[in-house]
C-alpha angles and dihedrals in degrees: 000000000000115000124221088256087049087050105041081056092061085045088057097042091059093043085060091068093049097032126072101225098242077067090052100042090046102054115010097046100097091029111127125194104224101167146016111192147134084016083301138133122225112197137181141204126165091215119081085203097052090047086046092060090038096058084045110049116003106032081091104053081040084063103044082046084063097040091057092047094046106021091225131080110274111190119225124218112190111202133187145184125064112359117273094219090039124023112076114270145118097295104090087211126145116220083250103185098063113043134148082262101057092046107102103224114211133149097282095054101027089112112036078051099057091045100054086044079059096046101049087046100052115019125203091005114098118002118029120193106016123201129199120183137176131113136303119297098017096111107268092138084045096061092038090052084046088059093053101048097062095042084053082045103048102033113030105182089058119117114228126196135191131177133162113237093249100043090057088059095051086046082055099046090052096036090058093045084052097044099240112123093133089058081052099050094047097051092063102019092064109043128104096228141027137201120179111182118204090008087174084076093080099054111107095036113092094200101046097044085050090053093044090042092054091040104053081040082065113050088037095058082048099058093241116147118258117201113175125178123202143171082238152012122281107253085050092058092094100195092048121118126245097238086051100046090046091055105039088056086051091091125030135316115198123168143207127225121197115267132277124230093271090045096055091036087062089037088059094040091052100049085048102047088047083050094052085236118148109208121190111236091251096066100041088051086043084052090042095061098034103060108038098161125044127047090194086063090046087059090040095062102041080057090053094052090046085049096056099032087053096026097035105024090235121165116246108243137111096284084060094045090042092055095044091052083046092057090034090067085041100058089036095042105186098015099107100040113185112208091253085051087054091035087058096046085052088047108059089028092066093019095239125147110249091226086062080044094063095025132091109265137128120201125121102250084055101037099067098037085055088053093040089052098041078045098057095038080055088052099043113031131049091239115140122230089265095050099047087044083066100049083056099038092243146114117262097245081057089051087044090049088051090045093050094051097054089050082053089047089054098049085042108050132009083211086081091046092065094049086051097048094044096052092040079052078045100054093035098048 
C-alpha cells in the first residue's frame, strides 16, 4: 500500500513534466505529504506565503496530477504553521519519516549522530545548545526531526518548536507591523525545545540577532533544550554577532562531512529498499560514484527511478539511472561543483588564465585567485587536503596555508566576502 509520502512523489513526478523546476524548487520544496484519506490529500508547508501561492495557482494542477494517477477526483487540503507530525499539539504524532533508525550512520555522520541520540534522551542535560553543521543535503534537519521525535515520544507534555532562521526574521518582521511582539516572544520564549534549522540565516540582520540573543537567553537560563543546524560552523559565520557566536559554541558543535563510498552505498540501499524499489548492483554502485556529496540528491534519485519505471513503464537498467542523475543536477544546478568548474568561475571572475591558476607562479594577480579557488574546492566539494593539493599541483600544508589565509581575508575584510559569496552565486548558478 502506497504511503502519502509514496504517493506525493508520483505527484511530483508528474508536476515535473508541467512545471518548469524553478516552480518546483520555489514552492514545493519544503511541501510534505501528512495524510491520504477519504480520497483526500493532507499537505503540509511550514511557510503561510508559500501555502498561500499554492492554494492560488498550483492546488489545481495538484489535482489533475492525482486524477491521472487515480482516475477519480481526489480533493487537496494545503496546511501551514507548525508542523502537524512535529510541532507540539494535540495531535500525539511522531515525525515518522525521519527517525534515529532511518538515519544511515557512517564515518562521516557518526558524531553528529550520537550527539543528537544524547540530546533527544536526555534534553537540556549535557550538551546545550547543540550545533550541527555540513553542507546542504547531509542530514542536518534529520537528525534534528529525530530529536524531536523522541522528546515528543518520551515527554509528551513538552512544547517543541522549530523554525527555520529566516523564517524567524520574517515572524519578526510581521509580528512587529501587527503589533504582536509579545505573541512572538511567547511563542519561542516558552517552549521546551527548540530547533532552529539554517540559523546562519539571521546573521547580518541586528533585530533579528537582539531578539534571537534574548530569546535563546531565555530558554537557556531556563534549562530548555537548544538544537540549531548551519552550512557552517559559528565562528565562520562572518556577520554573526559576538555574543551569538560566543553562545552558540557554549554546548556542543558537532559536524557532518559528505559520505564515503560505503555511507552513500547503504543510503541508496536503504531508499530503495523503503521505495520497494530492486536496483541491480550496477546501478546502485553507478549511483554510488556519481553523486559523492548530498544525501538529499542520493534519495532523490532512487525516487526518480521509482517515478519513470511506475509512471513510464521504463525498464530499470543504467540508461534509466544515467538519465535521473542527469535531471537531478539539473533540478539541483551547482550542487554537485567539480574543482575545473570552480577553476573556470575563478578564472573569468579575476580574468586569469586557469592554467596560472594551477601553475607555479608566484605573482600577486595569480596568488590570491589560486586560494580563493582551493578555498572555495574546500568549500564545495568533499575533496580531502591531499587531493586538492593534486588538482593544483601542490602539497596539502601549501593548500592549508591558502585556505588559512582566505579565512584571514574574510575576518579581515568584507571586501573578500563579497568575492566569496558572488563566485559560490557563480558556480551555483
Amino acid at each position: 500500500m502506497n504511503t502519502p509520502a509514496d504517493i506525493w512523489n508520483m505527484v511530483l513526478g508528474l508536476l515535473e513534466k508541467r512545471l518548469q523546476p524553478v516552480t518546483i524548487d520555489a514552492w514545493f520544496d519544503d511541501l510534505t505529504a501528512v495524510e491520504f484519506k477519504d480520497d483526500t490529500l493532507l499537505l503540509h508547508t511550514p511557510d503561510k506565503f508559500k501555502k498561500e501561492i499554492i492554494d492560488q495557482r498550483y492546488l489545481q494542477t495538484i489535482k489533475d496530477a492525482l486524477r491521472d494517477l487515480f482516475s477519480a477526483e481526489i480533493d487537496v487540503i494545503v496546511t501551514t504553521g507548525e508542523a502537524p507530525k512535529l510541532a507540539r499539539d494535540n495531535d500525539g504524532g511522531t515525525y515518522d519519516e525521519y527517525t534515529f533508525e532511518q538515519f544511515i550512520v557512517g564515518s562521516s555522520n557518526k558524531f553528529a549522530h550520537a550527539a543528537a541520540t544524547a540530546v533527544a534522551n536526555n534534553p537540556a542535560k549535557n550538551y546545550n545548545p547543540l550545533f550541527i553543521y555540513g553542507q546542504s543535503g547531509l542530514g542536518k534537519t534529520h537528525l534534528m526531526y529525530a530529536i524531536a521525535s523522541v522528546v515528543r515520544r518520551d515527554h509528551p507534555s513538552y512544547r517543541i518548536v522549530y523554525i527555520k532562521g529566516e523564517d524567524f526574521t520574517n515572524e519578526l518582521i510581521n509580528a512587529i507591523a501587527e503589533g504582536q511582539v509579545q505573541e512572538f516572544r511567547d511563542k519561542y520564549r516558552l517552549a521546551d525545545l527548540f530547533l532552529v534549522d539554517d540559523v546562519q540565516f539571521i546573521a547580518g540582520k541586528d533585530r533579528t540577532q537582539e531578539e534571537f540573543f534574548h530569546t535563546f537567553n531565555a530558554l537557556y537560563e531556563a534549562h530548555k533544550q537548544i538544537v540549531l543546524t548551519s552550512d557552517r560552523p559559528p565562528k565562520e559565520i562572518h556577520t554573526l554577532e559576538d555574543r551569538l557566536q560566543t553562545r552558540f559554541e557554549w554546548g556542543l558543535l558537532a559536524d557532518i562531512q559528505p559520505p564515503d563510498y560505503e555511507t552513500r552505498m547503504a543510503i541508496i540501499h536503504v531508499k530503495a529498499d523503503s521505495l520497494n524499489v530492486n536496483l541491480p548492483d550496477e546501478i546502485v554502485n553507478y549511483i554510488a560514484t556519481t553523486i559523492t556529496s548530498n544525501v538529499r540528491q542520493l534519495e532523490g534519485t532512487v525516487k526518480k527511478i521509482k517515478a519513470l519505471h511506475d509512471l513510464m513503464e521504463r525498464e530499470i537498467d543504467l540508461e534509466l539511472a544515467q538519465e535521473a542523475v542527469s535531471d537531478i543536477f539539473k533540478e539541483n544546478p551547482g550542487l554537485n561543483p567539480t574543482p575545473e568548474m570552480i577553476l573556470r568561475e575563478v578564472s573569468n571572475y579575476y580574468c586569469t588564465p586557469v592554467e596560472k591558476l594551477r601553475g607555479s607562479g608566484r605573482s600577486k594577480d595569480t596568488v590570491l585567485p589560486r586560494q580563493v579557488a582551493m578555498y572555495l574546492v574546500r568549500q564545495l566539494t568533499d575533496y580531502s587536503l591531499p587531493e586538492i593539493g593534486k588538482v593544483f599541483s601542490r602539497d596539502h600544508t601549501t593548500v592549508l596555508h591558502s585556505i588559512n589565509k582566505v579565512e584571514q581575508y574574510l575576518r579581515e575584510t568584507s571586501e573578500m566576502e563579497n568575492v566569496i559569496k558572488t563566485l559560490k552565486a557563480n558556480i551555483r548558478g
